[in-house]
C-alpha positions in Angstrom: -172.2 156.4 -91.6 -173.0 155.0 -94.9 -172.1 151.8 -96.8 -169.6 154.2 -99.0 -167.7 155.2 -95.9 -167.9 152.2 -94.4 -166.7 150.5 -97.6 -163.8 153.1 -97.8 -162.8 152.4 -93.7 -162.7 148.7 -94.2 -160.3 149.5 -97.7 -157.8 151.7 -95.5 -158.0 149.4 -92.6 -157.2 146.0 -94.7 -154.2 148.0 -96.1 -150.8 146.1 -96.7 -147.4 146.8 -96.6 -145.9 146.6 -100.2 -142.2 147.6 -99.9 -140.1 149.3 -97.8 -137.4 151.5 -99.1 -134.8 152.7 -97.4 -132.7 156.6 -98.2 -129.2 157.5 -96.6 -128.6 160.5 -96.7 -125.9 163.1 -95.5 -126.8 166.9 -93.6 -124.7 169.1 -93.5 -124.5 171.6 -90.5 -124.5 175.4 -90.6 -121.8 175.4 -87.6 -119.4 172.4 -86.3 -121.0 170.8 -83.4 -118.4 169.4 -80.4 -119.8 166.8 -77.5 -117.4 165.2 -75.3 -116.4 162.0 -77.8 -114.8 162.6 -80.9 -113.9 165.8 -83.1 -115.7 169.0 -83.8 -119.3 167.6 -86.6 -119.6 168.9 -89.5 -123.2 167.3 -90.1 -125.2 164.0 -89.6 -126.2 161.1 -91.4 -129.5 160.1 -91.7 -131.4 156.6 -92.8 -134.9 157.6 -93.9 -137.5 154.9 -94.4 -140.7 155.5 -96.4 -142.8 152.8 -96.3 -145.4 151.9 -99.3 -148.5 150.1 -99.4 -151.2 149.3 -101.4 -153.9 151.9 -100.9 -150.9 154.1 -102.4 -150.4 156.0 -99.2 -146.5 156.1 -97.5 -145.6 156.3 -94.3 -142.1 158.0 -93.3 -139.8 158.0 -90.7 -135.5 158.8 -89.8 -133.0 157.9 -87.7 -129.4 158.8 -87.0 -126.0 156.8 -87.4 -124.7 159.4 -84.5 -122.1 156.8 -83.1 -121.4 158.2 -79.6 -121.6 156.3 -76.4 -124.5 153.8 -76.6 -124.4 154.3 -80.3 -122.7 152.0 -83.0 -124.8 152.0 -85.7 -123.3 152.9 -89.0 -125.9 154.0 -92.4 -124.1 150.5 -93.9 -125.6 148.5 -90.8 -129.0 150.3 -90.7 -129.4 149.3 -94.7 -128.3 146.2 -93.9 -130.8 145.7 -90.8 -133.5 147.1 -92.5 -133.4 145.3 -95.8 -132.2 142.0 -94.7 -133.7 140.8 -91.4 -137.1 143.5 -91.1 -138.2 144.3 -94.6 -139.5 140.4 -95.0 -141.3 140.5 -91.9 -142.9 143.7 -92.3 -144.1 143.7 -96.0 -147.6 141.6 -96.1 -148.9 142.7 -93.1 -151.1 145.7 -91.9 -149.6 148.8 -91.0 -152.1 148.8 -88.1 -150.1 145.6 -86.4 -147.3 148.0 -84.8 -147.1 146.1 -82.0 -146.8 142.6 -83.3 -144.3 144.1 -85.6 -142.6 145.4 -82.9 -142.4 142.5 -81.3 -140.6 140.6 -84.2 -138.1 142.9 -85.2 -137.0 142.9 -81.7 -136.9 139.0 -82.0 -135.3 139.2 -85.3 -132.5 141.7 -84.1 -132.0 142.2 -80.5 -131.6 145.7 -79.2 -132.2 147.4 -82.6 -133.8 150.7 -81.6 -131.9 153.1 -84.3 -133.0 150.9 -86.9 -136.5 150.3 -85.2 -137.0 153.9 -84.9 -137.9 154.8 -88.4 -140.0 151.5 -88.7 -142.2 151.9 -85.9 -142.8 156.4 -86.5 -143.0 155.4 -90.8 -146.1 152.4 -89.5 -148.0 155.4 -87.1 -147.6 158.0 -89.5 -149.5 155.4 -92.3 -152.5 155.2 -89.4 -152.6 158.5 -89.3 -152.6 159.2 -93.0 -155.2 155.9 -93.7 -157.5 157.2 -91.2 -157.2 161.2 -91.8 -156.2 161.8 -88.3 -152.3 163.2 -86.8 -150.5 161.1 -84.4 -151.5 162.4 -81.5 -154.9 161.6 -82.1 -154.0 157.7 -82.1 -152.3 158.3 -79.0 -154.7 159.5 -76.7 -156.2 163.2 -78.4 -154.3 166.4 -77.6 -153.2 167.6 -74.4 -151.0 170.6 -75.6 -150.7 172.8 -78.8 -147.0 172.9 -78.6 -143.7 172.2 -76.8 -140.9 174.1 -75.4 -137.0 173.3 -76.4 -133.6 174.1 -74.9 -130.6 175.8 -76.4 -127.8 173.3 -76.8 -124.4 174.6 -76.6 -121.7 172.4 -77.7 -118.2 172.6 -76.3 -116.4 176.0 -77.5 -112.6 176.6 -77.2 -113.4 179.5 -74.7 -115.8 180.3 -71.9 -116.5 183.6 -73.4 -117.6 182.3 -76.9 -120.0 179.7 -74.9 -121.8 182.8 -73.3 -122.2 184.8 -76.2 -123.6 181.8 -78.0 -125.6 181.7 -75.0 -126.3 185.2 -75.4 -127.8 184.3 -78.9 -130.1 182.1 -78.3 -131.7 184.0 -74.9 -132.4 187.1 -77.6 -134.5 184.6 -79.5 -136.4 183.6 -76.4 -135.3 180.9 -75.0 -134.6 180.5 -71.3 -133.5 176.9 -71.1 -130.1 175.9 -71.9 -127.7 172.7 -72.2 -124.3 172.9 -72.2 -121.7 170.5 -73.5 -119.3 169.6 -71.2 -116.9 166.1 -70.3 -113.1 166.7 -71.7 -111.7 168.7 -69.2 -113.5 168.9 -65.8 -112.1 172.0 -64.4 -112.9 174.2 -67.7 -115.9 172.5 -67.7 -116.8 173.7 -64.4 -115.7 177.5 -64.9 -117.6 177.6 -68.1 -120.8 176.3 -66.1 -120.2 178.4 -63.5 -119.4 181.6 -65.6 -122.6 181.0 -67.5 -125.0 180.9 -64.6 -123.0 184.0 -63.2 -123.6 185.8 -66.3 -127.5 185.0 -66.9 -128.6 184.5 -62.6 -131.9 183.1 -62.6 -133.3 184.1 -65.3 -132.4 180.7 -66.9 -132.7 177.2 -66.4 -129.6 175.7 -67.0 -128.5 171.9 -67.3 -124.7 170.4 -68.0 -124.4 167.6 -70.1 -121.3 165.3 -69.9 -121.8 162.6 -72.7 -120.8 159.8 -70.6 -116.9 161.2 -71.0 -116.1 161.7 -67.3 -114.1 158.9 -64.9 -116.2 158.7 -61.6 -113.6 160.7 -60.2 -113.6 163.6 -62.5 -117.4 163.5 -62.3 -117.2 164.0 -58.2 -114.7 166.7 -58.9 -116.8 169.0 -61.6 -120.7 168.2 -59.7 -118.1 169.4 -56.5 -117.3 172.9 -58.4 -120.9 173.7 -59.2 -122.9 172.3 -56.5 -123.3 175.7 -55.9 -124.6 177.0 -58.9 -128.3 176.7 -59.8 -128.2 173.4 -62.1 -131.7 171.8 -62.9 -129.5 168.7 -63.9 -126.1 167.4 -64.3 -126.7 164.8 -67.0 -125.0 161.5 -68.0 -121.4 162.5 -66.5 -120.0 158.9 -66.5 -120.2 155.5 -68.6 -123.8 154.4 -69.2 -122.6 151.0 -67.4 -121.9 152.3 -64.1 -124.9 152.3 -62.6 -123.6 152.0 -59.3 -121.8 155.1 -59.9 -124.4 157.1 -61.1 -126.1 156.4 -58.3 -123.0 157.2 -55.6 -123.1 160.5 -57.7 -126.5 161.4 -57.1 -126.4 160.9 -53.2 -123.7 162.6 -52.8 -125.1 165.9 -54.2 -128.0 168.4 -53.8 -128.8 168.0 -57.6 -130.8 167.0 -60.1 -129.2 164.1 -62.3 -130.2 162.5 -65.4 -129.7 159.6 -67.3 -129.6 159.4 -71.3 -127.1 156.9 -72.7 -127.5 154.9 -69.7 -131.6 154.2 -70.7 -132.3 152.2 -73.9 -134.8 149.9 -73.0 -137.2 149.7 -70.4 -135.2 147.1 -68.9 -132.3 150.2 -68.5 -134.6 152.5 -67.3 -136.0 149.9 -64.5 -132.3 149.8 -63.4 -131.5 153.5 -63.3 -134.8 153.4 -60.9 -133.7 150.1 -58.7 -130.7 151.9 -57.8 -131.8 155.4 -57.5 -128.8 155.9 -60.1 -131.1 159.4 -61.8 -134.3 161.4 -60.8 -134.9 162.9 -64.7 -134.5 160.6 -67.9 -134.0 161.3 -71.8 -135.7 159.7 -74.5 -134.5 160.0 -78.4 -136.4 158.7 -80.9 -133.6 156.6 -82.5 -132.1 155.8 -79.6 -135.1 154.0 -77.5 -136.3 152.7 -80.9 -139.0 155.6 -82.1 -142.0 157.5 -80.1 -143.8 154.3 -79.6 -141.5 152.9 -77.3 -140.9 156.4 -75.9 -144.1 156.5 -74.8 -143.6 153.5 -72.5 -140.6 154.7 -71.2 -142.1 157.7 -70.4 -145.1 156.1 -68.7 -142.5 153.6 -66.3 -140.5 156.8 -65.5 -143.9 158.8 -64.6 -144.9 156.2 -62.3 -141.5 156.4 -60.5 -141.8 160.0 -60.2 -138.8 160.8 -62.8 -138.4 163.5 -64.4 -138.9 163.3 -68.4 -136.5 165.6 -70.7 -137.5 164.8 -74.7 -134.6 164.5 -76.7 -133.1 163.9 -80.2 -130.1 163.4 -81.3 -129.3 166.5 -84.0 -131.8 165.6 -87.2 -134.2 166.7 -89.4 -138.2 167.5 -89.4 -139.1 164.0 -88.9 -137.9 163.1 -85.5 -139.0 166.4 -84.5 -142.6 166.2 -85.3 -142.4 162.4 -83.8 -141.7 164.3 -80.0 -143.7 166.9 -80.7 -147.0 164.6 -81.1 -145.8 161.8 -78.7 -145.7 165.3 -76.8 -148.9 166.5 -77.5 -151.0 163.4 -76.3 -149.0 163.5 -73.1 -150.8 164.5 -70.2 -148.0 165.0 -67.5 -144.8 167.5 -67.2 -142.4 167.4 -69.3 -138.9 169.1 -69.4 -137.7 171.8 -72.1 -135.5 169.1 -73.5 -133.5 169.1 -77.2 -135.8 167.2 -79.2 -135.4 170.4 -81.9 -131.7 171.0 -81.5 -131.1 170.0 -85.3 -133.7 172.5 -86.4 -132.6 175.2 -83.7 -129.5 176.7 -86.4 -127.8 173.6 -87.0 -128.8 171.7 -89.8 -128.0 173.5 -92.9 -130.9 171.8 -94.9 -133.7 169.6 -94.1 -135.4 166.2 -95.9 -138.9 167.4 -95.9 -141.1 169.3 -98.4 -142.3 171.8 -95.1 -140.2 171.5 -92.6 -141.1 172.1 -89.4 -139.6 175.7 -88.4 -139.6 176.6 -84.5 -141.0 180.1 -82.7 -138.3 180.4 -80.6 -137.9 178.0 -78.4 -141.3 176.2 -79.2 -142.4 173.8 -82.1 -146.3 173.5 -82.7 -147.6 170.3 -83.5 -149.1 170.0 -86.7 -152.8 169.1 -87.0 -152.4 167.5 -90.3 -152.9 163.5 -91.1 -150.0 161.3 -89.4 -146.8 163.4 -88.8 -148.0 166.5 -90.8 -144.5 165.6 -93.2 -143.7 164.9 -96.6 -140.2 164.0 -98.3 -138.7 166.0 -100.8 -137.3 164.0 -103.0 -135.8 166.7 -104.6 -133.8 167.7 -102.0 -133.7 164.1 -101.0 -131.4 163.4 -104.1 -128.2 165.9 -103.7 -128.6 164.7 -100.0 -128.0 160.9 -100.9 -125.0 159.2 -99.9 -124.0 155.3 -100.5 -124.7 153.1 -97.7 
């Protein structure tokens, strides 16, 4: 290497942090989305972060006010999070000191993942841009060229409209599916059972309860389809009840999985402890973006769990942040939703290219960082006050 280059690698490596600047925005759905808590969604909002430096090269990264179970997080206390308490400990320093950055945001405001998340994905996606590398690359090199997703199918008024929705998505190749399920066990349980009737085994199918279900109406819907060919009955009861995850999962021939019940590696220890879930979700704005992913995914390897990437429904960001954490991983991993906002929900996205799925797969990008770029643009009929 010459003195030039070697000149230009200490520049990009001694780069600082100059501002970071925070963009709520509102996206509107194509359809209305129904889980198990709350009304039929008619889009999501999103807190995007770009963060500047002073080689003149930005980082980016989102994250969701969703506010379900194990989310409370509004875009008025993610501004207020990030501008208040981590913006003054961030700018000044290197965007190469994730993890002492880390370290202090959790100190500065405990149990922050959503408003972590866009910190820690905007700080690797500067590496990656500094150095001319993607993601994956600073996470180990590539193990795959591309990830499978699920069909998600939110809770319809009928079972019929849930299969041909169904019906839909298997057209367009895919072959994994989650449905919605938690406000009324019985129809629940028909729908579930209808579906798997209708497709046999020419699907893998999960049920996803939200954490809506009492204990007791959980035992009653795993009951009605412990018969049916379930991968996974996921989060059917309050995150807290650990215990009764766990009673749940001995008494029943199936798969289960935890989601709101893991935040922190601390949660996912517990889930393990009590034998409370044998697969586990990650969301990169729930368990504080891909870098604390990864080390969830690592602890839940090492117990033999079962790893289903998620996202909460969102935009081109999050997306590409799975699909490299992803890429550099070199174990099995599940068809989970880390796409569902890109798979015909979102109406519009944030990015200059989004990221646009082959059926049910999304092929990491090679590019520096993330591979992304915001459109500011788009970003500005998108804005909403915070």
């Amino acid at each position: 290497m010459n003195k030039e280059s070697n000149a230009g690698s200490r520049s990009q490596v001694s780069c600082r942090i100059t501002r970071i600047e925070t963009i709520p925005v509102r996206l509107p759905f194509q359809v209305k989305f129904k889980i198990a808590s709350g009304g039929a969604r008619e889009g999501v909002d999103l807190m995007l972060v770009r963060i500047h430096t002073d080689q003149g090269v930005t980082g980016i990264g989102e994250t969701q006010a969703w506010m379900r179970h194990g989310s409370r997080e509004t875009l008025s206390s993610l501004h207020t999070i990030i501008n208040n308490h981590f913006s003054p400990r961030v700018v000044g320093r290197s965007p190469f000191d994730i993890a002492a950055i880390l370290r202090d945001l959790e100190q500065a405001v405990w149990h922050s993942n959503y408003a972590q998340a866009p910190i820690a994905d905007a700080l690797l996606d500067l590496q990656g841009k500094l150095l001319g590398v993607p993601v994956y690359q600073l996470l180990g090199g590539k193990c795959r060229d591309r990830l499978a997703g699920c069909a998600t199918l939110g809770i319809k008024p009928s079972i019929q409209e849930t299969i041909e929705e169904g019906q839909r998505w298997y057209e367009q190749g895919f072959r994994a599916f989650t449905i919605k399920v938690g406000n009324a066990p019985v129809q629940d349980a028909q729908t579930v059972i209808a579906f798997a009737e209708h497709f046999g085994d020419a699907i893998t199918l999960r049920a996803d309860g939200n954490a809506a279900m009492t204990f007791h109406e959980a035992l009653r819907f795993a009951d009605m389809v412990k018969g049916v060919n379930l991968d996974a009955l996921e989060q059917l009861i309050e995150p807290w009840d650990i215990e009764g995850m766990a009673s749940l999962a001995s008494r029943f021939n199936i798969d289960f999985m935890a989601d709101e019940a893991v935040s922190s590696e601390h949660d996912l220890l517990n889930v393990i402890k009590h034998r409370a879930a044998s697969t586990f979700q990650t969301k990169i704005a729930k368990n504080g973006g891909l870098w604390n992913c990864r080390k969830l995914w690592q602890i839940g390897a090492a117990a033999g769990m079962r790893i289903f990437p998620g996202n909460h429904p969102a935009a081109s960001i999050v997306t590409a942040a799975v699909a490299h954490l992803a890429a550099a991983w070199p174990g099995e991993l599940l068809e989970g939703p880390f796409a569902v906002g890109l798979m015909g929900l979102i109406a519009e996205d944030v990015v200059t290219d989004p990221i646009k799925p082959d059926g049910p797969y999304v092929t990491v990008s090679d590019a520096p960082g993330l591979g992304l770029e915001l459109d500011d643009a788009k970003i500005r009929h998108l804005r909403v006050d915070a």
